[in-house]
C-alpha positions as CSV (number, residue, x, y, z in Angstrom):
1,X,0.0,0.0,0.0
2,X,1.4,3.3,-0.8
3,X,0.2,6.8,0.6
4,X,-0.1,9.2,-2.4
5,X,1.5,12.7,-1.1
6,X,-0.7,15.2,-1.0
7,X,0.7,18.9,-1.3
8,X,-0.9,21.5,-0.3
9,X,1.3,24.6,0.4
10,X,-1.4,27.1,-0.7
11,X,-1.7,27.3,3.0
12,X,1.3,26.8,5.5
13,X,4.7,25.1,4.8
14,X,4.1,22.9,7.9
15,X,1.1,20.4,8.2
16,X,-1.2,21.2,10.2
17,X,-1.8,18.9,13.7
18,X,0.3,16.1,12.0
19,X,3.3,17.7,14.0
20,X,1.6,18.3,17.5
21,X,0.7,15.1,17.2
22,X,3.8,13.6,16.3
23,X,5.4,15.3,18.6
24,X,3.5,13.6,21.5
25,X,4.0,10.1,19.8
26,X,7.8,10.6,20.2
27,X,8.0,8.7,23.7
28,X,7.0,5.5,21.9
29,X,9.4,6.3,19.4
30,X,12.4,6.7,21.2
31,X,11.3,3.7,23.9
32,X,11.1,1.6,20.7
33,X,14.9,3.1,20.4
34,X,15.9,2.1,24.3
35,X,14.4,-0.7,25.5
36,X,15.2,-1.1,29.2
37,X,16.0,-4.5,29.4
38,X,18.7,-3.9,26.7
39,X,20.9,-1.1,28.4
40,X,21.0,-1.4,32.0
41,X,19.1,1.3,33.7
42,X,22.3,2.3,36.2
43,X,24.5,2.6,33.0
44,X,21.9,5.0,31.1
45,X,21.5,7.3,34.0
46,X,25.1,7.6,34.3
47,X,25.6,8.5,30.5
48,X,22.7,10.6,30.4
49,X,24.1,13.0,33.6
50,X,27.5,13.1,31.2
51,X,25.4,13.8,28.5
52,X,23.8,16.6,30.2
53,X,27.1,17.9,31.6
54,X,28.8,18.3,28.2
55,X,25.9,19.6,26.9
56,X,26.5,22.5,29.5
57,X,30.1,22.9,29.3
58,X,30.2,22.4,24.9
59,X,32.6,19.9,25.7
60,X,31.8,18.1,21.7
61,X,34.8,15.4,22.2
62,X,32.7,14.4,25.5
63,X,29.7,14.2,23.5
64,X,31.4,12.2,20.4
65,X,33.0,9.8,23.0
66,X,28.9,9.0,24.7
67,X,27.8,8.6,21.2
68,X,30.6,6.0,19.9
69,X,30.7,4.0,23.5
70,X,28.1,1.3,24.3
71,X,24.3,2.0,23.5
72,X,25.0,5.5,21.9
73,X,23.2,8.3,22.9
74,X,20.2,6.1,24.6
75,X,17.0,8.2,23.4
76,X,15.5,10.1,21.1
77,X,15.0,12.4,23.9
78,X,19.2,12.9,23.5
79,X,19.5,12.4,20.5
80,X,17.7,16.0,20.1
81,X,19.8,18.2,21.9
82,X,23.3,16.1,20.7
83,X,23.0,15.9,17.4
84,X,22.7,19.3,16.7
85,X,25.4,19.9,19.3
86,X,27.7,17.2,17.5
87,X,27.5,19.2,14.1
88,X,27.4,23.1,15.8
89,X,24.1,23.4,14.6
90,X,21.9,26.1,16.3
91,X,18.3,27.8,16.0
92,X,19.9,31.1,16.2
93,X,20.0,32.0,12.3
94,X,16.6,32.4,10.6
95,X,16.0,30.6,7.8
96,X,13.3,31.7,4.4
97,X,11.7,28.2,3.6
98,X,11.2,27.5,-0.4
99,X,8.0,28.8,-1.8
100,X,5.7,26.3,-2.8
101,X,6.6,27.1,-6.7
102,X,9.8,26.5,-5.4
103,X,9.2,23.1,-4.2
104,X,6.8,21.8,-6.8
105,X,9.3,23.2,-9.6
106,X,12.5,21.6,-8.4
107,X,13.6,18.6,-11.0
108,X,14.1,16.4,-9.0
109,X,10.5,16.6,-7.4
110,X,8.6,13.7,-8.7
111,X,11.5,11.5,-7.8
112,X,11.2,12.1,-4.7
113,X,7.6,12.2,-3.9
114,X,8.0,8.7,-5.7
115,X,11.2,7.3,-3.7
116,X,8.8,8.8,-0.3
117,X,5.6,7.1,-1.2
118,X,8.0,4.0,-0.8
119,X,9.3,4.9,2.6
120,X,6.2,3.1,4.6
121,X,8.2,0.5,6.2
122,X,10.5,2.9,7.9
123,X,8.1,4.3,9.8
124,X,8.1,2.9,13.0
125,X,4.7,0.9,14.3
126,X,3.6,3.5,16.4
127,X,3.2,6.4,13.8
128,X,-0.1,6.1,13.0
129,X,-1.7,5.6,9.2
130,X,-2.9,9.1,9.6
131,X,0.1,10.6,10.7
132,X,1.9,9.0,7.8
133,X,0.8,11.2,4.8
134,X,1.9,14.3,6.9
135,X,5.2,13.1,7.6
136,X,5.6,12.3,4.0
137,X,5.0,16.0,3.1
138,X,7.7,16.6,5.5
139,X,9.9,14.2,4.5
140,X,10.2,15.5,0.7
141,X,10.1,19.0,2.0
142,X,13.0,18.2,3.4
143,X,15.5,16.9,0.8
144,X,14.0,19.4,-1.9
145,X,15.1,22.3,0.4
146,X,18.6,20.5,0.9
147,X,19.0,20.2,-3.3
148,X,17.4,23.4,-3.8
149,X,20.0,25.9,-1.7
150,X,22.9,23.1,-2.8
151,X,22.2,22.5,-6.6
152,X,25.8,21.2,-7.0
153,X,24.1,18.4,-5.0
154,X,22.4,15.2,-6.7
155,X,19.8,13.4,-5.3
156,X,20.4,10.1,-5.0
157,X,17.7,6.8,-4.4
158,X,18.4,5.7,-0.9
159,X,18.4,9.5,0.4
160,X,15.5,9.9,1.4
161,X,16.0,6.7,4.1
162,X,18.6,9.1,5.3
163,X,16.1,12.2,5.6
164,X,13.7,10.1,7.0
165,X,15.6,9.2,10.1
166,X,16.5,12.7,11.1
167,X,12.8,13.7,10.7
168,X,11.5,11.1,12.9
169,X,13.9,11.9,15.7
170,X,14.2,15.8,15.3
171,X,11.2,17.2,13.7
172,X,11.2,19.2,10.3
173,X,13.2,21.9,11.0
174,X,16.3,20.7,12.6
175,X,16.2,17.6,10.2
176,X,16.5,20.1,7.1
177,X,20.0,21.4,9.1
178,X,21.4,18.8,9.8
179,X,20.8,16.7,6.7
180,X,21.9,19.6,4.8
181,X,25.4,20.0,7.1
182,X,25.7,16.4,6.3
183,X,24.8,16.7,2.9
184,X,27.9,18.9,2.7
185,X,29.8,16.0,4.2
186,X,29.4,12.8,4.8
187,X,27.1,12.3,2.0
188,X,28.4,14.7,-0.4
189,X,30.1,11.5,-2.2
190,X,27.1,9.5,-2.8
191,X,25.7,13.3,-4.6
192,X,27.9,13.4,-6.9
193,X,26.7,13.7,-10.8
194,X,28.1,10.3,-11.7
195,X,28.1,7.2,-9.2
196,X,32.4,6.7,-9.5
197,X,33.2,8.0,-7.1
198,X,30.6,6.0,-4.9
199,X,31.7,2.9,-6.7
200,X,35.4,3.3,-6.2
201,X,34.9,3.7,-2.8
202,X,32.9,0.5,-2.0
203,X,35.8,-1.3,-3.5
204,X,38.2,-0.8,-0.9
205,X,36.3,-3.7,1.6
206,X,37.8,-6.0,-0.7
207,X,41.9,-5.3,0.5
208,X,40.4,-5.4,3.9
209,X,39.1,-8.4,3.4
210,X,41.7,-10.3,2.0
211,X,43.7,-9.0,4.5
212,X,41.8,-10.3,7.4
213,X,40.2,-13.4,6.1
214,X,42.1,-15.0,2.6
215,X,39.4,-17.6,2.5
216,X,36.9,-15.8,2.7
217,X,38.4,-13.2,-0.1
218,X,39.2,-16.0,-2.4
219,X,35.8,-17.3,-2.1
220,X,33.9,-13.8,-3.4
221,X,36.3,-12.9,-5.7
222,X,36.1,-16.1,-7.5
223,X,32.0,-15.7,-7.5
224,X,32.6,-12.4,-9.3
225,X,30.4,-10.6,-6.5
226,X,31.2,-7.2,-7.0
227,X,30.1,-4.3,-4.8
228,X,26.5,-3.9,-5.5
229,X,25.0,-5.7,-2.5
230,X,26.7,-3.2,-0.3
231,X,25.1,0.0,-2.1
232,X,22.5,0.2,-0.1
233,X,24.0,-0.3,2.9
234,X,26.5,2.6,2.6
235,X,24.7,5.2,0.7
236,X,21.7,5.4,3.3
237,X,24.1,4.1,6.4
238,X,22.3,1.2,6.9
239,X,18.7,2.9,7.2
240,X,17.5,1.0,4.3
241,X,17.8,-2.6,5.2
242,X,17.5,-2.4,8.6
243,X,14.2,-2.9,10.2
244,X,14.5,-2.1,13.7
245,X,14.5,1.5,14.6
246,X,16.5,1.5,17.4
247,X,19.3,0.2,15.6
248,X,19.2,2.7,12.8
249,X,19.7,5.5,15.2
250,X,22.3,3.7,16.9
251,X,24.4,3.4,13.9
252,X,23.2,7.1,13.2
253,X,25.1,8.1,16.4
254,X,28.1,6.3,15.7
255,X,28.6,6.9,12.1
256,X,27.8,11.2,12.6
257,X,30.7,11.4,14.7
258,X,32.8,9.3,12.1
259,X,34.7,10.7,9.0
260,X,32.7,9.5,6.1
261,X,34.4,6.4,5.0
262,X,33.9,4.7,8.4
263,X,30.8,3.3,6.7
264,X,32.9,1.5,4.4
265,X,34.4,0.1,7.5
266,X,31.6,-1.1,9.1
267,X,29.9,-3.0,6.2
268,X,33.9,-4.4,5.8
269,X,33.3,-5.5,9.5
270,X,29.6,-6.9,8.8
271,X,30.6,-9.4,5.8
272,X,33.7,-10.9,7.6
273,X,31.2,-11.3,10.3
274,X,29.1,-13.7,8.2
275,X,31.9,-15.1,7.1
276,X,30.7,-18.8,8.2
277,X,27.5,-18.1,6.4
278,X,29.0,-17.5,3.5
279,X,31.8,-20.3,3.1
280,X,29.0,-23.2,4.7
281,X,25.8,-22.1,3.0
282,X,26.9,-20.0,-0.4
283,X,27.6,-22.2,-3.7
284,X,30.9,-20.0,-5.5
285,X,28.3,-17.8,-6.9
286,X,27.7,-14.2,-7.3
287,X,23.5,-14.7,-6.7
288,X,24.1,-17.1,-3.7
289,X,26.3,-14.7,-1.9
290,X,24.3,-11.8,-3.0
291,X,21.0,-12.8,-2.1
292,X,22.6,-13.8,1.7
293,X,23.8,-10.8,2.2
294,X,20.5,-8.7,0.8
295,X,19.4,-10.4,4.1
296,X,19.9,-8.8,7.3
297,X,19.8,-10.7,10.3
298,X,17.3,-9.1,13.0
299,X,19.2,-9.4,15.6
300,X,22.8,-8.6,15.0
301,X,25.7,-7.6,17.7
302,X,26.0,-4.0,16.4
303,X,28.2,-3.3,19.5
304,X,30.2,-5.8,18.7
305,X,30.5,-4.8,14.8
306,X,31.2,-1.2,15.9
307,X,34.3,-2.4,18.2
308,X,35.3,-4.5,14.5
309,X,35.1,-1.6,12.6
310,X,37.4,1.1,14.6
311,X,39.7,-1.8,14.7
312,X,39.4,-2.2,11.0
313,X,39.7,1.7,11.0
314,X,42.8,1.9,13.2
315,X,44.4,-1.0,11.5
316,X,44.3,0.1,7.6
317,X,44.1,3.2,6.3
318,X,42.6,3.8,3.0
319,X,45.4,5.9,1.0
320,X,47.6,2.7,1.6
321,X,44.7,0.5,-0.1
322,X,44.6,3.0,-3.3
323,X,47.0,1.9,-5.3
324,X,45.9,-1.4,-4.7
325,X,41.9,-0.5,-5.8
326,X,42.8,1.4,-8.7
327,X,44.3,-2.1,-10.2
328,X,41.5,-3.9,-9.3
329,X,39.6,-1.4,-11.3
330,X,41.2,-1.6,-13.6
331,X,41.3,-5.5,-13.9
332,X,37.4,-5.4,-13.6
333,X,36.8,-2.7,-16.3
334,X,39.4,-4.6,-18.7
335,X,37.3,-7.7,-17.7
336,X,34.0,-6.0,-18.7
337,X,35.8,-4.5,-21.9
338,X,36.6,-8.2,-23.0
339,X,33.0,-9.8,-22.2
340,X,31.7,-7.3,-23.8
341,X,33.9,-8.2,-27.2
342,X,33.3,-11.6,-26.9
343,X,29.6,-10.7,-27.0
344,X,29.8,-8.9,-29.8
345,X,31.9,-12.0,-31.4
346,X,29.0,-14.5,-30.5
347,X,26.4,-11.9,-32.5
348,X,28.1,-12.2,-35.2
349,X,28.2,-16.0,-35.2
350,X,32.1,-16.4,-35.0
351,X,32.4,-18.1,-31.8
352,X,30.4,-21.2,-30.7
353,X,30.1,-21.1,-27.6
354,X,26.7,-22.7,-25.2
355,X,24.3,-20.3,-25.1
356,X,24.2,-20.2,-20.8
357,X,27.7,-19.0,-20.7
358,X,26.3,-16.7,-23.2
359,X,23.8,-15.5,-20.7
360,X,25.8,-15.7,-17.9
361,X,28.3,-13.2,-19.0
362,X,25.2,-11.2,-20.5
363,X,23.8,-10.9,-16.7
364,X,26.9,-10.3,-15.0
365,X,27.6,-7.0,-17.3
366,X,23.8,-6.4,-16.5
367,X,24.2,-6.4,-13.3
368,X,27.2,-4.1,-12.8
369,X,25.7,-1.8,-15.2
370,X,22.1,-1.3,-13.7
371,X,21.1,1.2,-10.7
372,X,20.1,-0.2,-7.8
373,X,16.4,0.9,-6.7
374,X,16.0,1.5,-3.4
């Protein structure tokens, strides 16, 4: 079922009611975030007296440390007064909203509402199905006021998982700031005109991998998997394929304290993880291990994979991996570059070869070559 977005901005740029009353649904949202009997209640208040001492004293590096340590920043209820805090974002400047011409007229509009009217199952259960339509307005409000005062930036499918988050957590107004400080950032990669750089960057889990697990790495590189099931991972920081809340703004805390290729470091962290999975239950194929690791475990030790990935972090730094991903670009594009010769051959009726291996290779360029939708 999808919600049809609705815009009506002959009257106010902010919906009316849907907000009050979102506002006083956020208590189940953020005790959907911090279960009790997952974070011991001793521990919390401790963090959440620190929290509220660095908050008075500005102390950021304080702040960074609560939201990288065990359990994050614990609630929503935090989460509203650190993030901004984390990214020196204040209320203090006064900002002109987009007219509604403005909105409706941007060119990237209809993508959008389209990618939003997909964004049901990341609402949490207890946002109603009337408050859904409203926050949908919101939502692509949002990133069209992000692309409109930063048209050097591209929208991208996945980014409106990213929006989504901060709007559930901070409201409309703070959500525009700080996805647009992040957009400037940590996402600014994944907006680029082109997806290369996005795709160059993906391919340094594989020297990591190798690195730490040669079995492992043997056994994906000779399945030709390629970097396509961890797209969506990256580019919306795991918002996308994860289906609990709670641990989409825990990564959120970790990761906005991060520089931006910690990502990278984490999904490097979550496939040698499920490493076993792999090796015992994959054939040497690229749709085998792609279609395990298009599924997400529920419960997963993201404590655990956030300890792996500083490790990972601390251990290999990317520039010494470059030289190293730009031949295995190169390898793959001269590998492309021949398939796609040999194709060409096989049209022409000078090579016999079956027609599966025919298709195979047909599907593999397919595959590299196609978006992903999100």
């Amino acid at each position: 079922i999808y919600y049809n977005i609705r815009v009506h901005y002959k009257t106010r740029m902010v919906v009316h009611g849907v907000e009050e009353s979102f506002l006083r649904n956020r208590r189940h949202i953020s005790a959907v975030a911090a279960p009790d009997n997952e974070y011991p209640k001793k521990t919390k208040r401790n963090k959440v007296s620190q929290m509220e001492k660095y908050l008075l004293e500005s102390n950021i590096d304080g702040l960074k440390f609560l939201a990288i340590s065990e359990g994050g920043l614990v609630h929503d209820a935090h989460r509203r007064k650190v993030w901004p805090a984390l990214l020196g974002i204040t209320m203090l400047e006064t900002l002109v909203p987009p007219t509604s011409e403005d909105i409706l007229n941007h060119k990237d509009y209809h993508q959008v509402v389209m990618d939003v009217n997909r964004s049901l199952k990341r609402f949490p259960p207890c946002i109603s199905d009337e408050q859904r339509p409203g926050l949908q307005e919101q939502l692509t409000r949002i990133i069209i006021r992000v692309l409109g005062a930063h048209p050097e930036l591209c929208y991208y499918q996945g980014y409106h998982d990213v929006a989504i988050t901060f709007l559930l957590v901070v409201g409309e107004e703070m959500g525009f700031r700080i996805l647009e400080k992040l957009s400037l950032s940590h996402l600014k990669p994944f907006m680029a005109s082109t997806m290369e750089e996005t795709s160059y960057f993906l391919q340094f889990m594989y020297p990591i991998i190798k690195r730490e697990n040669s079995e492992l790495f043997d056994f994906i590189e000779e399945s030709d998997l390629g970097t396509i099931f961890s797209l969506p991972w990256v580019i919306t920081w795991f918002g996308h394929v994860l289906n609990d809340y709670s641990d989409v703004v825990r990564l959120y805390d970790y990761f906005m304290v991060q520089p931006p290729e910690m990502s990278i470091y984490f999904a490097t962290a979550l496939v040698l993880f499920r490493s076993s999975e792999i090796l015992e239950r994959c054939e040497r194929d690229m749709a085998s291990i792609h279609s395990l690791l298009g599924r997400i475990p529920l419960r997963l030790p993201f404590e655990d994979l956030i300890k792996d990935s500083l490790r990972l972090y601390e251990k290999y730094n990317l520039k010494s991996l470059a030289k190293e991903v730009d031949q295995r670009i190169q390898r793959e594009n001269d590998q492309i570059n021949d398939r796609r010769k040999m194709i060409s051959t096989m049209r022409h009726g000078r090579l016999g070869f079956k027609k599966l291996y025919l298709l195979k290779i047909v599907g593999k360029i397919a595959l590299l070559s196609t978006p992903v939708i999100l």
